[in-house]
N, C-alpha and C positions, 0 to 999 in steps of 0.2 A: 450431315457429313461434311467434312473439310474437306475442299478440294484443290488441286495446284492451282497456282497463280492468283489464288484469293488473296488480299489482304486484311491483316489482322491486325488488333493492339495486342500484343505480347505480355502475359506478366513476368518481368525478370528478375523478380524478388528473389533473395533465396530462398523462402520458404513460402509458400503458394497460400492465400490470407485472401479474405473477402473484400479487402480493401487496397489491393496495389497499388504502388508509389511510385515503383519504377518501371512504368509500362511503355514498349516501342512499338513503330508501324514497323509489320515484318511480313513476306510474301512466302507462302509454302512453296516451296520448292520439290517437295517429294512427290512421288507419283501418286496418283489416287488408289489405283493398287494397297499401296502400305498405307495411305489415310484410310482406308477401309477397313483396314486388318491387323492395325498394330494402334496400341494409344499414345504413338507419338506422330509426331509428324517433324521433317526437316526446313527449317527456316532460314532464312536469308531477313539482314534488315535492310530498312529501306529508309535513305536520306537524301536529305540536300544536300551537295558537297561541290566544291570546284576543283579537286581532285581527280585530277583524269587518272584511271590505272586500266588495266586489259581485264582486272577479275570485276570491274565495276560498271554495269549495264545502264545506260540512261534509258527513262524510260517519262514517260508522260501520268501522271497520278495527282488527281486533286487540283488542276488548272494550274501545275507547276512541274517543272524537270525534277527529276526522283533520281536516285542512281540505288540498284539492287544490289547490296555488297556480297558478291559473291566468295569475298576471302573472309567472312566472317560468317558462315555458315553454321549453324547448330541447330540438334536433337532436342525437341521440348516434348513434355506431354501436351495432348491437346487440353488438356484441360488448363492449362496454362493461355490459350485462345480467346481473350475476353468479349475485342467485340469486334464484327467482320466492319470493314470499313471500306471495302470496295476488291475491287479486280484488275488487276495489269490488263492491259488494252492488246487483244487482239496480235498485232503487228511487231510490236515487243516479247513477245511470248518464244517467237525461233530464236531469237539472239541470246536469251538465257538462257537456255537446254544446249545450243549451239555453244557460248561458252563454259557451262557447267563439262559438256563434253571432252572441251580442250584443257581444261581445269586438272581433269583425271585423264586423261590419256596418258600411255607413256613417252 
């Protein structure tokens, strides 16, 4: 099962092929709830970048600063999911839901 805060390669092809080209690290963002119970799951990518913004979370991943783009969010199927590659730390974990919250708020 997929669960929040794992990291994943993403296949972002448009057409879902055994051989992806265009694959990103990207962190589930959706609750485990709906990984459980729907076959999609909501994703956030996950870069290097020196772009400070308020929807972009840094975060510590792979012995380097990461920032979770939280303004580029999207609905994949999991089978889009190719291969786990790790899990946001712990500590970084309230700051994304903290601002996923302020994201949607009114």
């Amino acid at each position: 099962m997929v669960s929040r805060f794992e990291v994943y390669l993403v296949n972002l092809d448009p057409e879902l092929t055994a051989d992806p080209k265009n694959t990103r690290p990207s962190v589930v963002i959706s609750p485990n709830e709906v990984n459980r119970n729907l076959d999609t799951a909501i994703i956030a990518p996950l870069a290097t970048t020196k772009m400070e913004y308020p929807t972009r979370v840094p975060v510590e991943f792979l012995n380097g600063r990461r920032h979770v783009i939280l303004d580029q969010i999207r609905s994949v199927d999991q089978a889009r999911l190719v291969k786990k590659i790790g899990e946001i730390e712990e500590a970084s974990r309230p700051s994304i839901v903290e601002r996923l919250q302020e994201l949607f708020a009114e």
